[in-house]
N, C-alpha and C positions, 0 to 999 in steps of 0.2 A: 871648022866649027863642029862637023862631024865626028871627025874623030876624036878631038877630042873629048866631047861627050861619052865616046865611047870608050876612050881608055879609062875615065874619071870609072865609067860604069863597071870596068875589067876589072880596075885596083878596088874596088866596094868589095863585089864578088869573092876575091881574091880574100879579105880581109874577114868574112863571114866563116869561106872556110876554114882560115887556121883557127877562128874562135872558137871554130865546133870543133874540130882536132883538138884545141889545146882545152876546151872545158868539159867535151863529152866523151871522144875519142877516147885519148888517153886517161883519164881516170877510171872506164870501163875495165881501160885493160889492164889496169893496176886493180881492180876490184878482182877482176878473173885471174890472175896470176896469185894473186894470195889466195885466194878460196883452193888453188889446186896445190898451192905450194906448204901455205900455212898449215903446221902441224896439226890435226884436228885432236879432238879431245877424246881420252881414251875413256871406255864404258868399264866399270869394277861389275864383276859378275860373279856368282855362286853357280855353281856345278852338282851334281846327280848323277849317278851310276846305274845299272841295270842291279838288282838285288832278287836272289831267292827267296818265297818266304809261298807261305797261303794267302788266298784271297775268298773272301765272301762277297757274292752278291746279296745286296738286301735292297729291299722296300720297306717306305716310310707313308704313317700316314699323309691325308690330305693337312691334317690340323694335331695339335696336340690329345694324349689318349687317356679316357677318365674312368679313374677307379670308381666300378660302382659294387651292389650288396646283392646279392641273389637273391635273398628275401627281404623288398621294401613292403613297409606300407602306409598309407597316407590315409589316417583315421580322421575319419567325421560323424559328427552328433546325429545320431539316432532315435531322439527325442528332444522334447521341448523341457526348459527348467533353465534356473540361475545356478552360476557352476558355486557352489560352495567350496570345495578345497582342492589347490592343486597338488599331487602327493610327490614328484619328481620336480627334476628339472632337467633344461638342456643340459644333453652329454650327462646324464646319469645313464648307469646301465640299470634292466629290468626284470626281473622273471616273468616268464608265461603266467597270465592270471595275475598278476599284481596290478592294485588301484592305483590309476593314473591319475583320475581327475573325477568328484567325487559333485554331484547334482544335489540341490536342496530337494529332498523327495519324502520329507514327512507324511502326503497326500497319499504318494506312493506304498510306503509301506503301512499305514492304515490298511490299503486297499489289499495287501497281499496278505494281513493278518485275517482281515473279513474273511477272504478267498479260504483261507487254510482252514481257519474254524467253520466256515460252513460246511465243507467237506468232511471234517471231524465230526459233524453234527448229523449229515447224509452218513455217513457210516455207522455210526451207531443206530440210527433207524433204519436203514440194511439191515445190520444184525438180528433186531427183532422184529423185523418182517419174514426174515429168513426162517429164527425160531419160531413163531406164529405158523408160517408155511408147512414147517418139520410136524406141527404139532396137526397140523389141518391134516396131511397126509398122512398121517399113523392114524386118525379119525376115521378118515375115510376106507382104510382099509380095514378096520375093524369093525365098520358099519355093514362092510360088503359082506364079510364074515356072519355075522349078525343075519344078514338078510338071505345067503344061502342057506341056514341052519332055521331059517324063517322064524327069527328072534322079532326081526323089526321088519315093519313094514317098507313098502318100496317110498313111498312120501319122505318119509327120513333118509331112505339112502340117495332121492333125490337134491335135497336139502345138503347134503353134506358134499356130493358132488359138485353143484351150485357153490359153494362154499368155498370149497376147493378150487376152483375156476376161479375165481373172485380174488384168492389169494395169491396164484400165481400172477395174474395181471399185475395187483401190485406187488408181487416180488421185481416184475420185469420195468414196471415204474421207477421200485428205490433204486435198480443198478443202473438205469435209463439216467438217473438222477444226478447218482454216483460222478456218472463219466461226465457230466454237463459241471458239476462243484468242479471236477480234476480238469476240464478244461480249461475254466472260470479261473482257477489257480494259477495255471501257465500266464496267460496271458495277464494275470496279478504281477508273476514273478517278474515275467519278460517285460513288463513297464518298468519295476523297480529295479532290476538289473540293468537296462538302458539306463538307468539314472548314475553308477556306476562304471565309467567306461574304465576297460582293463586291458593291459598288454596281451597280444594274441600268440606273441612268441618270446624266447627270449632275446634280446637285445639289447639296443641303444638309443633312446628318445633323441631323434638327431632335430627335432623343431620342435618349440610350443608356442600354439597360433593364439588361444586366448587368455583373460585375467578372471582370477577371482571376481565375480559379480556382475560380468556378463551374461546376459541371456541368450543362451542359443537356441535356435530351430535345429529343424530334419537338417542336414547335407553340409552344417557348418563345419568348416576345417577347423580340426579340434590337436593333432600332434602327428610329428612321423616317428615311425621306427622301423631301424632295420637289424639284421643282424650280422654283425661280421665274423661269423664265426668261417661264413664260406663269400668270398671278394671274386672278383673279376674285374677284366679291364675293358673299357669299349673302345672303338677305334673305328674310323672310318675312312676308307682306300678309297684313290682310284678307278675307276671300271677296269683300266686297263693291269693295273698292277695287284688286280683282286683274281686275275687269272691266273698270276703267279704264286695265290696263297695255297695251299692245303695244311689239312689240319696235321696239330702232329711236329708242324715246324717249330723251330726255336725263336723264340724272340727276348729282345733284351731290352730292359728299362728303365728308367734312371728320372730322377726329380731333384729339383734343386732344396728343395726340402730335405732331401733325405742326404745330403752331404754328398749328393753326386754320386753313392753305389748303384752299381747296377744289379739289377733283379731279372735271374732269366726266367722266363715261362714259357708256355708254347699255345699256337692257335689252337682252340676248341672249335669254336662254330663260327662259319664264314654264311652269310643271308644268302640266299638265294635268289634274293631279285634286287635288281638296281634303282636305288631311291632319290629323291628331290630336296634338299634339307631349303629353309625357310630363304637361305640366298640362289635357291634355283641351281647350285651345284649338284651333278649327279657323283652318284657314289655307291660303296657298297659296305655294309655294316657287318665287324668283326670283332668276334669276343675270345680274348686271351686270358688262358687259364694260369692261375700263379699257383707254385707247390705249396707254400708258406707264407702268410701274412707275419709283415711283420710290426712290431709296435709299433711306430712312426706313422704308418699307413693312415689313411684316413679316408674314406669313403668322400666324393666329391673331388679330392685331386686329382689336379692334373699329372701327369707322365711325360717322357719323350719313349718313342717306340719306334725301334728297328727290327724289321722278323728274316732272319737268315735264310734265304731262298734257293743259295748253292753256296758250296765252296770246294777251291781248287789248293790241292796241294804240291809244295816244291814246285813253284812253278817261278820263273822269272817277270818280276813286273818295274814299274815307274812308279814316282810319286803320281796322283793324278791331277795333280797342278802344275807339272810339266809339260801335260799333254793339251796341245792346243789345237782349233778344230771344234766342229761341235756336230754339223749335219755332211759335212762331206766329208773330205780327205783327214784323216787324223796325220798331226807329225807333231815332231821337237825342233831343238836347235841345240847344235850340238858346236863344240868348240873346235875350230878349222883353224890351228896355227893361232894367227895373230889376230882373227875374225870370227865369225859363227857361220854356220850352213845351215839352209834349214833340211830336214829327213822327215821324208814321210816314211809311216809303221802301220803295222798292223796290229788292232788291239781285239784284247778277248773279252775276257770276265773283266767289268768293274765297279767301285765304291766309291764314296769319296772320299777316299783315304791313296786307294793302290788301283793299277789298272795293269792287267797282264800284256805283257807284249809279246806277241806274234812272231813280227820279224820288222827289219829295219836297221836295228841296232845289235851293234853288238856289246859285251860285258863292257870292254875296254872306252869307248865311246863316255865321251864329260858332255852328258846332257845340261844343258843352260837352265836352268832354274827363272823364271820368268823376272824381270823387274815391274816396280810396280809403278816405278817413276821414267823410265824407259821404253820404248817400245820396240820391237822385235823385229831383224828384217835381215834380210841374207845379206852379207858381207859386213856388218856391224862391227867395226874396230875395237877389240876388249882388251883391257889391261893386262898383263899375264902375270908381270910383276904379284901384282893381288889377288889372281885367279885363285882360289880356294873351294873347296868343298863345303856345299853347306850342312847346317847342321840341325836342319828346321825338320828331317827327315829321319 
């Protein structure tokens, strides 16, 4: 009874394993035999050579860099009144001294006509104070005359010296007078010329803030203007890449506005201290001198800006999209027969365009050109059939 039991239990056993041989066993090994035997699938790759040419190094701003005006300014009402007429408009240009914007001030110029005429009116009573005076002093010296020659008594040449006295005082009254009307007049004009605001330079009314028939106070923002006769550009670096600037350097720059030419200028003034802008980034502020404005320009645009900080010439470099790597070991992958290898190089000057190479590689050497749907790995199977040179380069 035992054994048989046991044999029943032998042939079970017996029956488990081939199920496992014939369900897991061997289809493993038909899975591992094609994985090593199965042809795998070839990678099509584009190629790169070592190339002589120059290289620049540059720095770019933190953000894009804006055209501004060496002489703004940002007018506001310096007196009380309803505006009566506005004489430009935005984007008109101005002459120094020309009405911009024109105050109801009828109150006004009564009061500077008063001012004028009473001074007109103190001058002519100067004058015949003055001839009064002339006349007192020719008196008086011929009384004195008189009274050595003991014509007249001393009572009259007292009297005329009293006289005398009397009329310089008010001589010193009317001019006293005089300068109090000519002040009176200033501050006439200067009320009524505040009624008249006028361009301070010549320019370009680049804003107007109010309408006809508003009334403004002191400090209302009334229009800007600047002039573009002299532009610059602002920009603002990195702390670290502000170390790299001096003045004097080239920069080049370009707007999509402007049909994408580029415009070289060079740095004028680099700030001297490192600032906070309202996102709490530090930086450092740098103004670019341009030789020529040109039409297009327009004060408020934006720019892109690169400032050339070295360049190498004749020198052999890479695309620098080839070069992969970022804080350690820089290398390529270069084409090994029927696979890729990867090489590590030594790099010098770079851009983002070109990067100098060192050593590594040599001229002959078909650097692999990165895939974008691929990725990169020593012994990677490539097509050679296809292998070409690219032409992105």
């Amino acid at each position: 009874m035992d054994r048989g039991i046991q044999y029943y239990r032998g042939v079970e056993t017996l029956g488990i394993i081939k199920s496992i041989f014939k369900y897991v066993v061997i289809p493993l090994i038909v899975v591992i035999l094609i994985f090593y035997i199965w042809p795998k699938k070839l990678i099509d790759i584009e190629y790169t050579q070592l190339a002589n040419g120059n290289i620049e190094e540059v720095v770019t701003p933190l953000s894009n860099s804006q055209l501004s005006a060496e002489r703004y300014a940002h007018i506001r009402a310096s007196t009380t009144g309803e505006i009566e007429k506005i004489m430009f408009n935005k984007g008109d240009r101005v002459k120094r001294g020309d009405l911009i914007i024109k105050l109801k001030n009828d109150e006004q110029y009564a009061r500077l006509k008063l001012a004028e005429a009473n001074l007109q009116a103190g001058i002519a009573q100067l004058k015949q104070t003055k001839l009064r005076s002339s006349n007192i002093i020719k008196n008086l010296e011929r009384t004195e005359r008189l009274f050595s020659e003991k014509i007249v008594s001393e009572s009259n040449l007292e009297q005329t010296k009293t006289e005398s006295k009397v009329m310089e005082e008010a001589l010193n009254i009317s001019e006293a007078n005089i300068l109090q009307l000519q002040a009176q007049m200033k501050i006439a004009r200067s009320l009524y010329e505040n009624t008249l605001i006028r361009a301070p330079f010549d320019g370009v009314i680049s804003d107007i803030y109010i309408e006809v028939g508003e009334y403004l106070v002191p400090g209302t923002p009334v229009y800007d203007i600047f002039s573009d006769e002299s532009l610059y550009v602002t920009a603002r670096f990195d702390e670290m890449d502000a170390t790299k600037l001096s003045t004097g350097m080239k920069v080049r720059l370009k707007s999509d506005t402007m049909s994408g030419r580029i415009i070289e200028g060079k740095v004028g003034w680099i700030s001297p201290v490192v600032s906070t802008d309202i996102k709490a980034s530090r930086g450092v502020e740098v103004h670019f001198e341009l030789p020529k404005i040109e039409p297009d320009m327009r004060v408020g645009m934006t720019l892109e800006a690169e400032v050339v900080t070295n360049v190498k010439h004749s020198i052999k470099y890479l695309p620098s999209a080839v070069i992969l790597g970022k804080y350690g070991e820089k290398y390529v992958y270069i084409v090994d027969g029927k696979s890729i290898s990867r090489r590590a190089v030594e790099t010098g000057l770079s851009n983002w365009e070109r990067t100098e190479i060192l050593s590594g590689i040599v001229e002959s050497d078909k650097v692999v050109v990165p895939l974008s749907s691929e990725e990169l790995k020593e012994g990677l199977k490539i097509n050679t059939k296809t292998l070409r040179r690219s032409t992105k380069f």
